[in-house]
C-alpha positions as CSV (number, residue, x, y, z in Angstrom):
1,X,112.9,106.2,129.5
2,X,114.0,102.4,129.3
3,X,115.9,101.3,126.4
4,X,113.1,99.1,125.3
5,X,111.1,102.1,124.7
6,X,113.4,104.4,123.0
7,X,114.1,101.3,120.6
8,X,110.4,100.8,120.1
9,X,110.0,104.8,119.3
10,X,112.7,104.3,117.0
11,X,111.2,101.9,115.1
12,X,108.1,103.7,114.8
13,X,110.2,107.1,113.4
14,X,112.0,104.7,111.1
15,X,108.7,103.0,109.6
16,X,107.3,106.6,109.3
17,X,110.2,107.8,107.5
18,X,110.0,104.9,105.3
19,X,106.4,105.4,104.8
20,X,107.0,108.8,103.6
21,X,109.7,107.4,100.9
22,X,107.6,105.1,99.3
23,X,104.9,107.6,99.3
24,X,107.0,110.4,97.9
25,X,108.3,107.9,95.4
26,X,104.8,107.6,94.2
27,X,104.5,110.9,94.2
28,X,107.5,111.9,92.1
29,X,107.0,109.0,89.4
30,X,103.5,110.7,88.8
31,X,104.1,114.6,88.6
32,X,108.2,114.5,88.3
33,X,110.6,116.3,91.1
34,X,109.4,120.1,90.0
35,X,105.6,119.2,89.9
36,X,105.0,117.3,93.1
37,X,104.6,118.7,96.5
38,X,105.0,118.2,100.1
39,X,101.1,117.7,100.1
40,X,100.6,115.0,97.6
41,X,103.4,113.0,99.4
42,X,101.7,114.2,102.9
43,X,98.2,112.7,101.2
44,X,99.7,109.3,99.7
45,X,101.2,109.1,103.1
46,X,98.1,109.6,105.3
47,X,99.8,112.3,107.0
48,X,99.6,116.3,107.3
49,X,102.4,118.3,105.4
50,X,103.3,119.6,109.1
51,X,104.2,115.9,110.0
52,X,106.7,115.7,107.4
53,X,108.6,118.3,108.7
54,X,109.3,115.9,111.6
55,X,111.3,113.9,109.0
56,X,112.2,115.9,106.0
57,X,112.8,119.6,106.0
58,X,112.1,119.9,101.9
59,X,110.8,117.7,99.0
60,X,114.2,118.1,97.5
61,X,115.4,116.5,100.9
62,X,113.0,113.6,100.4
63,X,114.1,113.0,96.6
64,X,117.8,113.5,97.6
65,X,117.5,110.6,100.6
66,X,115.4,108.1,97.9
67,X,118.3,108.9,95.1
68,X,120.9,108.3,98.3
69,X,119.4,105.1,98.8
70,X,119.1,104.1,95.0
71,X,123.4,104.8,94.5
72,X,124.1,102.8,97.6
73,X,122.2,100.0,96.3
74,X,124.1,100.2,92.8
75,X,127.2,100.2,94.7
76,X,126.5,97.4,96.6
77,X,125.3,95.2,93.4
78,X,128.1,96.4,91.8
79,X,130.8,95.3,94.7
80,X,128.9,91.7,95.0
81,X,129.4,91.2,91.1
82,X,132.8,91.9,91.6
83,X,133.7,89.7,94.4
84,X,135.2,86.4,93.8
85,X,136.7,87.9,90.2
86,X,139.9,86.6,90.3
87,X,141.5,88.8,88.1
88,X,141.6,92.7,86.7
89,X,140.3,92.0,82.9
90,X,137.4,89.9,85.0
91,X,136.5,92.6,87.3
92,X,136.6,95.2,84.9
93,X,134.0,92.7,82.7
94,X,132.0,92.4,85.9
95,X,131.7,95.6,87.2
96,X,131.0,97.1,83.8
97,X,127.9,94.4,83.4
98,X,126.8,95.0,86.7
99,X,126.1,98.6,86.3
100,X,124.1,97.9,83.1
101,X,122.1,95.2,84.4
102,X,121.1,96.9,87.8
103,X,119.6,99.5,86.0
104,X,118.4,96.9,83.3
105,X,116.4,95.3,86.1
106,X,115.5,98.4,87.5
107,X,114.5,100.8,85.4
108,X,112.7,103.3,88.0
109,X,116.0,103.8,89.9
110,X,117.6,104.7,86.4
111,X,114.5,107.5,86.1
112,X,115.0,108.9,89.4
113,X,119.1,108.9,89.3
114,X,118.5,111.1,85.9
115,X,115.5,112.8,87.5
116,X,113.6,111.6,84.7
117,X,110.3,111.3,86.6
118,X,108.2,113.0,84.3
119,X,111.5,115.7,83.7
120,X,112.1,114.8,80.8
121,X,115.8,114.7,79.3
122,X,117.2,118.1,81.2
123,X,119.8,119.3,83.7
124,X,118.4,119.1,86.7
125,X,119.9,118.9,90.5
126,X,118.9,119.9,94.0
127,X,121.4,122.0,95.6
128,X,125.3,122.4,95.4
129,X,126.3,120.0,98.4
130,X,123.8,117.4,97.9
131,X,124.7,117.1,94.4
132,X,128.6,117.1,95.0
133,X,127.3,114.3,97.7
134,X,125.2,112.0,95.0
135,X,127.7,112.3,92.6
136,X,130.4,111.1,94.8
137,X,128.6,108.3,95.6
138,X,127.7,107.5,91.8
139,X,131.0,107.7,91.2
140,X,131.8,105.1,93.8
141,X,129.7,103.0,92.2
142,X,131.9,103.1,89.0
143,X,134.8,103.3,90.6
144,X,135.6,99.4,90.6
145,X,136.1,100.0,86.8
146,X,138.8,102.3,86.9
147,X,140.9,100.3,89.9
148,X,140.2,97.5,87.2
149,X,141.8,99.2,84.2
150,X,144.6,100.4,86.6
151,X,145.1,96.5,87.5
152,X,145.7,96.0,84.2
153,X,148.1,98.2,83.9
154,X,145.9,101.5,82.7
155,X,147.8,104.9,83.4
156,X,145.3,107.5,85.6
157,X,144.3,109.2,82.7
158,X,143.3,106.0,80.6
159,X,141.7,104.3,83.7
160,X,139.2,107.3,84.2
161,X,138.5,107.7,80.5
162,X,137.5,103.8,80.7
163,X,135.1,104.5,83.6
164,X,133.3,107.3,81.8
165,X,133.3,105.3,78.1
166,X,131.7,102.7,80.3
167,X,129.2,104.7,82.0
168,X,128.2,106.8,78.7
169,X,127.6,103.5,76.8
170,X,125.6,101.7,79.5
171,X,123.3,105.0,79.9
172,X,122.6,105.1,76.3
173,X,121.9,101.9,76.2
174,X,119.4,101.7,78.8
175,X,117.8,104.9,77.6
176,X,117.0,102.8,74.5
177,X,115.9,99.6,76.5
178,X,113.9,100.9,78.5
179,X,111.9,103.4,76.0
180,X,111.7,100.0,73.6
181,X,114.3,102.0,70.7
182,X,116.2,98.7,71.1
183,X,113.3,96.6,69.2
184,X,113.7,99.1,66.0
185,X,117.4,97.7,65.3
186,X,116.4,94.0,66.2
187,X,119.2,94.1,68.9
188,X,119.8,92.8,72.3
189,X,121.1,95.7,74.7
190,X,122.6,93.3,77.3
191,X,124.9,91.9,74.1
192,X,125.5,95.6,72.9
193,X,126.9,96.0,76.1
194,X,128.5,93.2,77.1
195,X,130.1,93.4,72.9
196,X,131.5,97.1,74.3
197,X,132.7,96.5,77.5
198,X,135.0,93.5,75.5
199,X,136.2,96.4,72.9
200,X,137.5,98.3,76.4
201,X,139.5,95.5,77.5
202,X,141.1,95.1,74.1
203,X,141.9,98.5,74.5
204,X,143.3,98.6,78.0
205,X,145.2,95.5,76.7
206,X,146.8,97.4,74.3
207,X,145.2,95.5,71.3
């Protein structure tokens, strides 16, 4: 087989995978993670619930690759809104924005990082590995914060507590943006947020 060909049949795997994503996306914002099934995502997709198997050995292997996906992105917004921050206070001020406005501007990525698609507000996981796995790479994500706080001079301890204050504050936050709490209190979330993340750096100042 010529390389030309195993490229093309690559491609094609890939668009079917990716097919099968955006279906199963679909398919988990309607009926939630526990709720939808390897034939509603075979249906959106056009395809057989054998053919999936070619791809993905489980829904849970499905959701876990879209959630994947979602994390790298926030990392990846996160690292570009740090670049070019010159210094510590400024990258702890950008990378504590850019995880609130990534999930400000996407608010379906927030719902399946929580597994909030129609889960409601629970514990919920997939299975021991993967999550260990996810949660590494949300706390990638986050991690810019506390190399931030230990710029500016933050012991271990301190720097990690600053992460997590961060990451509690933007979640609750965008809990209330998105589900429209925010309009009850006439306030702006972005400026709650932005208002918090200045009360951490007077703290890691010292002040």
């Amino acid at each position: 087989m010529d390389d030309r060909k195993v490229a093309r049949q690559r491609r094609l795997a890939e668009s079917k995978r990716q097919h099968i994503l955006d279906a199963a996306r679909e398919a988990f914002a309607e009926d939630g993670l526990e709720k939808a099934s390897l034939r509603a995502i075979a249906t959106k997709a056009g395809y057989t619930p054998a053919a999936l198997y070619f791809h993905f050995p489980s829904k849970e292997a499905i959701y876990a690759e879209l959630l994947r996906s979602s994390l790298l992105s926030l990392g990846e917004s996160v690292a570009a809104e740090v670049t070019g921050a010159e210094t510590a206070e400024a990258r702890f001020r950008a990378a504590g924005m850019g995880f609130f406005r990534y999930y400000a501007k996407n608010p379906s990525e927030l719902d399946l990082g929580f597994y909030l698609f129609r889960g409601g507000m629970k514990p919920a996981g997939l299975d021991r590995e993967t999550d260990k796995e996810l949660n590494a790479a949300l706390e990638a994500a986050l991690r810019p914060l506390a190399k931030a706080a230990r710029d500016m001079g933050a012991g271990a301890e301190e720097a990690e507590l600053s992460m997590v204050n961060i990451f509690a504050h933007a979640t609750g936050l965008l809990l209330l943006l998105h589900t429209g709490r925010i309009r009850m209190f006439g306030a702006s979330a972005e400026a709650l947020m932005q208002q918090y993340v200045d009360q951490q750096v007077e703290v890691l100042r010292g002040g």
